[in-house]
N, C-alpha and C positions, 0 to 999 in steps of 0.2 A: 454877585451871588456868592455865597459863603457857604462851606461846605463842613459841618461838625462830624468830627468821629466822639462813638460815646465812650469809651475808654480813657481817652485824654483829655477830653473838655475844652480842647483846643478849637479854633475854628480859622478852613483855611480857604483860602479864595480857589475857585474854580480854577478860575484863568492859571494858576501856577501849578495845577493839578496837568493839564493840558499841556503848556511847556515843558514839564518835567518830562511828559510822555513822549512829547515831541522829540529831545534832548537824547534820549534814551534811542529810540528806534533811529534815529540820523547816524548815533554812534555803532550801531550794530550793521550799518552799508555804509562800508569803507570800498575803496577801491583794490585794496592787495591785502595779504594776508598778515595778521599782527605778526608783529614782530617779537618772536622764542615761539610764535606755532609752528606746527608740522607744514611741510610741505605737501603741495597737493599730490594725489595717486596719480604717476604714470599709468596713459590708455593707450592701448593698441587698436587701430581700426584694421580689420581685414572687411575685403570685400566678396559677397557670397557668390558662390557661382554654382554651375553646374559642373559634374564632373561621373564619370563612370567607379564606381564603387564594389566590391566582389559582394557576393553573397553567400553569407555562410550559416548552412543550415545544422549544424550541428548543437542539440542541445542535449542534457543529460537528466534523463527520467530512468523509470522502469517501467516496461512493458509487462504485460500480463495478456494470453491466448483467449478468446471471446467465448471459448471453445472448451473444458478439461473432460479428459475421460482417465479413467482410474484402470486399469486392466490386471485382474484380480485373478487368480487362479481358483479354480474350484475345488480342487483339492492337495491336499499340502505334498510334500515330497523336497527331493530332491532336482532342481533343474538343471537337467544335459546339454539341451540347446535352447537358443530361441531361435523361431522359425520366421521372425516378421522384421521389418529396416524399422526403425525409427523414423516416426514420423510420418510415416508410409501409409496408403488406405488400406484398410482390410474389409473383406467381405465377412458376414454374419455366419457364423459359423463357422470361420476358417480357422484352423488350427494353428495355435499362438506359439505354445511352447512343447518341447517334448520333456515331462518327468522321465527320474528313473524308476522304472515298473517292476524292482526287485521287491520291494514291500507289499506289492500290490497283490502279484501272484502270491507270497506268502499268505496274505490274508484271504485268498481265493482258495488257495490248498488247507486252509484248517477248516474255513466255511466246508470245503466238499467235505474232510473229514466227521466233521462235526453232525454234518449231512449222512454221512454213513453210519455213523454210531445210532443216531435216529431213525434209520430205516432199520440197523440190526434190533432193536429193542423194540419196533413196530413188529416186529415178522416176531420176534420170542414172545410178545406180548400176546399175539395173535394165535401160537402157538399152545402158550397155558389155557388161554379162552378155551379152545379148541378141545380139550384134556380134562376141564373142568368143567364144561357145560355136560358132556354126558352125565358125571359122576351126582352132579345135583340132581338131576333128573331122577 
């Protein structure tokens, strides 16, 4: 059987097609390795075993509390103390921090003042009424 490639017009016997392949694959299982290749990679065998190992739990994140509470004062000032531990429970209502209550009372003392300027001009006001209702009459 004859085997034509079209390119060259040539035509070539099967059977030589086969020995060449033959030829080919016999020369590529040799017994050792060619001569100017590398030599083969050194292998170590170890044998596995059981063995007692530590455990170490340390790893590195960041945490964050399930939990935030904001503890906000009510009204502004200056802070003397704080009256509660870090981190501590508190009961509702307890008293957190102590301001300084020098501003406070100032603005309690012009309120009353301001409070009495308004009652003296309630009583004069009441006064003129009083002076002026007859004379209409």
């Amino acid at each position: 059987m004859l085997l034509s490639f079209p390119f060259s017009g040539r035509r070539i016997p099967v059977g030589a097609l086969v020995v060449a392949a033959t030829l080919a694959v016999l020369a590529a299982c040799s017994n050792g390795p060619a001569p100017g290749s590398m030599p083969p990679t050194p292998v170590t065998v170890v044998e596995a075993g059981v063995s007692a190992m530590p455990l170490d739990l340390s790893y590195s994140a960041r945490t964050a509390g399930s939990r935030d509470v904001e503890v906000r004062a009510r009204v502004s000032g200056i802070l003397e103390q704080r009256l509660y531990s870090e981190g501590a429970y508190v009961k509702a209502g307890a008293v957190l921090f102590r301001i300084d209550p020098a501003p406070f009372a100032a603005t309690v003392a012009r309120a009353r003042a301001e409070l009495a300027v308004a009652e003296a001009r309630f009583v004069e006001a009441g006064l003129n009424r009083d002076r002026v209702v007859p004379l209409a009459a």
